[in-house]
N, C-alpha and C positions, 0 to 999 in steps of 0.2 A: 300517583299514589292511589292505593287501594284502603279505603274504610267499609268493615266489615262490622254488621251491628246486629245485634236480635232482638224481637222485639215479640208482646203477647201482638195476636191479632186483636186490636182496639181501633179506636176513633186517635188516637196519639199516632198510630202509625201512619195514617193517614193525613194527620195536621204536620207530621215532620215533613213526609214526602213532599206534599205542598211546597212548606216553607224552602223546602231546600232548590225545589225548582221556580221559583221568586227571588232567590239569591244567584241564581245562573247554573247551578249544576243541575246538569239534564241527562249524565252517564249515572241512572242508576239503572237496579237490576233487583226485581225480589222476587225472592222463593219463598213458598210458605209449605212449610213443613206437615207431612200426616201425619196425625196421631196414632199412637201405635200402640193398643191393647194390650196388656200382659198377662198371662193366662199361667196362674199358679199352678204349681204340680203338687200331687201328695207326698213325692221321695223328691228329697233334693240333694243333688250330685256331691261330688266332692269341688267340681268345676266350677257350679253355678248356682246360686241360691238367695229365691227372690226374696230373703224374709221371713216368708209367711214358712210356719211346719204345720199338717194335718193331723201328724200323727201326735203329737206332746199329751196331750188329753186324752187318747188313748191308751196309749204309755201306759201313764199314769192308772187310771181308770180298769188296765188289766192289773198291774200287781196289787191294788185294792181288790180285786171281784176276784183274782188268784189266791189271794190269802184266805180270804173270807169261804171260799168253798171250797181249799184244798180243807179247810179245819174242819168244815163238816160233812165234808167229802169220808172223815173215819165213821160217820156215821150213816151212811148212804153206800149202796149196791156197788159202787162201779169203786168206788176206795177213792183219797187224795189224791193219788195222781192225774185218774181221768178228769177229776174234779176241778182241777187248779189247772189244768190245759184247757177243760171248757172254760172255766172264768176269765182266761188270758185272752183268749180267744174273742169272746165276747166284750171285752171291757175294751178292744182295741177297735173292732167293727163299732159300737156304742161311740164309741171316742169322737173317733171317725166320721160318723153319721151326721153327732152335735157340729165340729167342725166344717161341713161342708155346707151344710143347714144354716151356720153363721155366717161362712162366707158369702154364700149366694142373698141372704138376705144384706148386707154391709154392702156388697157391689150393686144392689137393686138400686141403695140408697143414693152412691154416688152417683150411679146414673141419673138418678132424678133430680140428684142438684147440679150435675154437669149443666144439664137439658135445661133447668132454672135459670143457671147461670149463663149459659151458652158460651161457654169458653170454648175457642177452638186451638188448635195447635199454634206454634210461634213460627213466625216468618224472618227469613236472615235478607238481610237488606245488603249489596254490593255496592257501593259508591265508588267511583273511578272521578279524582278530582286533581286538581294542580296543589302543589305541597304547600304553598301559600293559603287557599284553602282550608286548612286543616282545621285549625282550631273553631273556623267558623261552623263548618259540618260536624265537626266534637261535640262545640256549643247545642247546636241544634238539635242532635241526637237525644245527648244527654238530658234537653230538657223536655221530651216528648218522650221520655220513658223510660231510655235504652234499656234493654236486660243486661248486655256487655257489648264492647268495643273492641275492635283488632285493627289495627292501620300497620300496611305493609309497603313499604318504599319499593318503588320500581328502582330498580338500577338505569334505567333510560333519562332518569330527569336529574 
């Protein structure tokens, strides 16, 4: 039988390991997983989309600056129209600007409390054990942390 577990990289992951190799299982196996950065985009697809939009406040921010100098765009050289196309124009760059200004200072943040915290990526732990076993390596997982559990019966036993 196969038990599959995840776990934060902690000191639990290390007190299970132990225990479990004091109880006689000695077929394990662990991978610790990279952590894998995500790197927002300004347009998000029809496919894929992390959440975050750049553009909402820009949006926004053009048919405000649109409205407000197509009106006194009748009063001014070039007329309403060129007026309310630079407003659009400008309130979506502005938008924009604010938006990326926040995200980069927001990701500044996380990083410093990652680095605070020192959280590192999660590790999947393989245990290969006799199905009698089981419950006792459940046991153990379970109370050293586990994130989640899978046990997978070999057809050989």
């Amino acid at each position: 039988m196969q038990i599959f577990a995840t776990f934060e990289h902690t000191k639990y992951l290390e007190l299970g390991i132990t225990e479990l190799q004091e109880n006689g299982i000695t077929d394990i196996f662990a991978v610790p997983l990279k952590k894998v950065n995500v790197r927002a985009s300004i347009i998000d697809s029809l496919n894929h989309s992390d959440g975050r939009s750049f553009l909402d406040k820009g949006f926004a921010l053009a048919v405000v600056l649109s409205t407000i100098l197509a009106s006194k765009g009748f009063e001014l050289e070039w007329g309403p129209i060129y007026w309310g196309l630079i407003g659009a124009a400008s309130g979506i760059i502005i938008g924009l600007v604010i938006e990326i200004i926040f995200y980069k200072w927001k990701n500044k943040k996380k990083q410093i409390k990652l680095v605070r915290n020192e959280k590192h990526g999660e590790v999947i732990l393989i245990i290969n054990c006799k199905l009698k076993d089981e419950k006792l390596v459940s046991d153990i997982l379970t109370r050293n942390l586990a994130l989640g559990l899978a046990k997978v019966i070999n057809s050989k036993e």
